[in-house]
N, C-alpha and C positions, 0 to 999 in steps of 0.2 A: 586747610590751615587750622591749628588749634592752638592753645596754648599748651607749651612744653612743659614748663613746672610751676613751683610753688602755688599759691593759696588758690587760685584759680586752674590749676591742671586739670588738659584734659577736654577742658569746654571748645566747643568749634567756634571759629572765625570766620563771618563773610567775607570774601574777596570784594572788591569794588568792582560792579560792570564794566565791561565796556575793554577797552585794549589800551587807554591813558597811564594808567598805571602798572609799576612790574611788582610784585609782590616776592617778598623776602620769604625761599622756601623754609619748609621747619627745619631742614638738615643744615643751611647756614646759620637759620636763626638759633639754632642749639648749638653751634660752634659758636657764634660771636658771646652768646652767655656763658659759656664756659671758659671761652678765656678773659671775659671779665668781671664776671663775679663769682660764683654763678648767683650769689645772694645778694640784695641790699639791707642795708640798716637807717631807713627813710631816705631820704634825699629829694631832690626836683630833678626832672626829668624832662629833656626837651625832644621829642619829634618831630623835626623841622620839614621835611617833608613826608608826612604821616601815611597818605595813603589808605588803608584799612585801619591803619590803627596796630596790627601786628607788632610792631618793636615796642611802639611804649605800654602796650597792653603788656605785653609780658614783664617790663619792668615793675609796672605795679602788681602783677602777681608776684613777682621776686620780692617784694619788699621797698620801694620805690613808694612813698608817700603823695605825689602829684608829678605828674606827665602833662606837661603840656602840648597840643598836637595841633601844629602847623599845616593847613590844607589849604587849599584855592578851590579846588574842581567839587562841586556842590555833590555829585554823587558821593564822594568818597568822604566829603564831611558827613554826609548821613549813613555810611556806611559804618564810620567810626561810634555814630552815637549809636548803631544798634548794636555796634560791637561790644560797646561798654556797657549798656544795658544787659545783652545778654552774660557777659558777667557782674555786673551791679557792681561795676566799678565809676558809675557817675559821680560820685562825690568827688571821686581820686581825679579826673579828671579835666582837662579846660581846654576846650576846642577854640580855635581860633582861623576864620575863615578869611585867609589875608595870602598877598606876596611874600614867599619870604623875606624877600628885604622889608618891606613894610612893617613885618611882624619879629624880625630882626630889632628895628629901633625901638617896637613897642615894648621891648624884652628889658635893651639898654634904659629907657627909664623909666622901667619899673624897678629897676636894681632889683634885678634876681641874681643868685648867687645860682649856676647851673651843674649838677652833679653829674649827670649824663646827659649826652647829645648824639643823638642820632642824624648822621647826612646820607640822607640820599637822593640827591635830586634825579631830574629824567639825563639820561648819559649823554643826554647830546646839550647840556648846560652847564657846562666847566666853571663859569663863572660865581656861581653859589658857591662853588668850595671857598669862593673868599670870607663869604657870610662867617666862617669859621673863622678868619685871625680877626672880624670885624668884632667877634662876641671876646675875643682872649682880648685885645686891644682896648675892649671898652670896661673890661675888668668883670664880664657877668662867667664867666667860670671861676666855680669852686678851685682853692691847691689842687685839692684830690678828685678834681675830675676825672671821667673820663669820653674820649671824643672818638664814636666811631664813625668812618665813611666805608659807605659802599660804593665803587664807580666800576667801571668798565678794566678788562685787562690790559687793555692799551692806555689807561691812562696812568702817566705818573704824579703822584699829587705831592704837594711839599714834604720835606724834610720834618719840619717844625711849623709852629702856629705860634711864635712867642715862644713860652717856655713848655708847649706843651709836645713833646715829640715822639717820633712815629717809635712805637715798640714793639710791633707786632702787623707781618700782612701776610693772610694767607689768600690763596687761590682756588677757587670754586668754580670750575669751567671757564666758562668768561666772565666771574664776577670777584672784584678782591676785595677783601674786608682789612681797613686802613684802621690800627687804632695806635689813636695819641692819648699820652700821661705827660703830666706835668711831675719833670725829673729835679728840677730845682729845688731845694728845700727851702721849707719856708725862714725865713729872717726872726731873729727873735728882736 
């Protein structure tokens, strides 16, 4: 694993030990950035289920202001901080070693407003995808988010999450990459 592009290209990524976690390959990870940015212009960034760190490392090389990254399993939180270190992206940064649901509410009040959201839990936990209308419902996404899920090919995940809906799902062996926008415009 590396990063693909911007201000960080290039640099290599730890995987996390062990068989716990499944690690987003560079050829999906450079499909999902390409069909949603490929750039950012700051934002906050959520990794809900982080893993190595791959998905929101790269959003902070893109341009991505603060990523915050959702773990449980103690290896892969320190697999994350040496991730960021070895790109010296620790300021950008904020590891949080919790359930996602746990770290779901701790999100709600903090009133964050979240511009990117990454889901990917382990595929045999369908239940997490609700975490996602939990954060539209409690108002912590941005209008102009964006919400990606990774699950399995047999799964089909919602339509919608609120106002935010599915725009885009491609197929990568047995993995589909789900992404919602919010198509509603805002009210003036």
């Amino acid at each position: 694993m590396r990063v693909i592009s911007g201000s960080r290209k290039g640099l290599p990524l730890k995987a996390v030990p062990g068989m716990n976690t499944r690690p987003t390959t560079d050829k999906v990870k450079e499909s999902i950035f390409n069909m949603i940015g490929p750039y950012f212009d700051g934002g906050i960034a959520v990794d809900l289920f982080a893993g190595s760190g791959n998905l929101g490392i790269e959003s902070l090389s893109r341009g991505i202001d603060t990523c915050i990254f959702i773990e449980k399993d103690p290896k892969a939180i320190q697999t994350i901080k040496d991730n960021l270190t070895k790109c010296r992206l620790e300021d950008s940064g904020e590891i949080f070693k919790a359930d996602a649901a746990r770290a779901v509410k701790a999100i709600e009040k903090r009133e964050l407003k979240i511009d990117l959201l990454f889901v990917d839990p382990p595929y045999d936990k369908l239940v997490y995808y609700d975490l996602v209308q939990s954060l539209v419902d409690k108002g912590c996404m941005s209008k102009s988010a964006i919400i990606v899920c990774e699950h399995e090919k047999n799964v089909t995940l919602e339509k919608s999450y609120g106002d935010f809906e599915l725009v885009k799902k491609e197929i990568y062996g047995g993995t589909v990459i789900s992404i919602y926008r919010c198509l509603k415009e805002e009210e003036n």
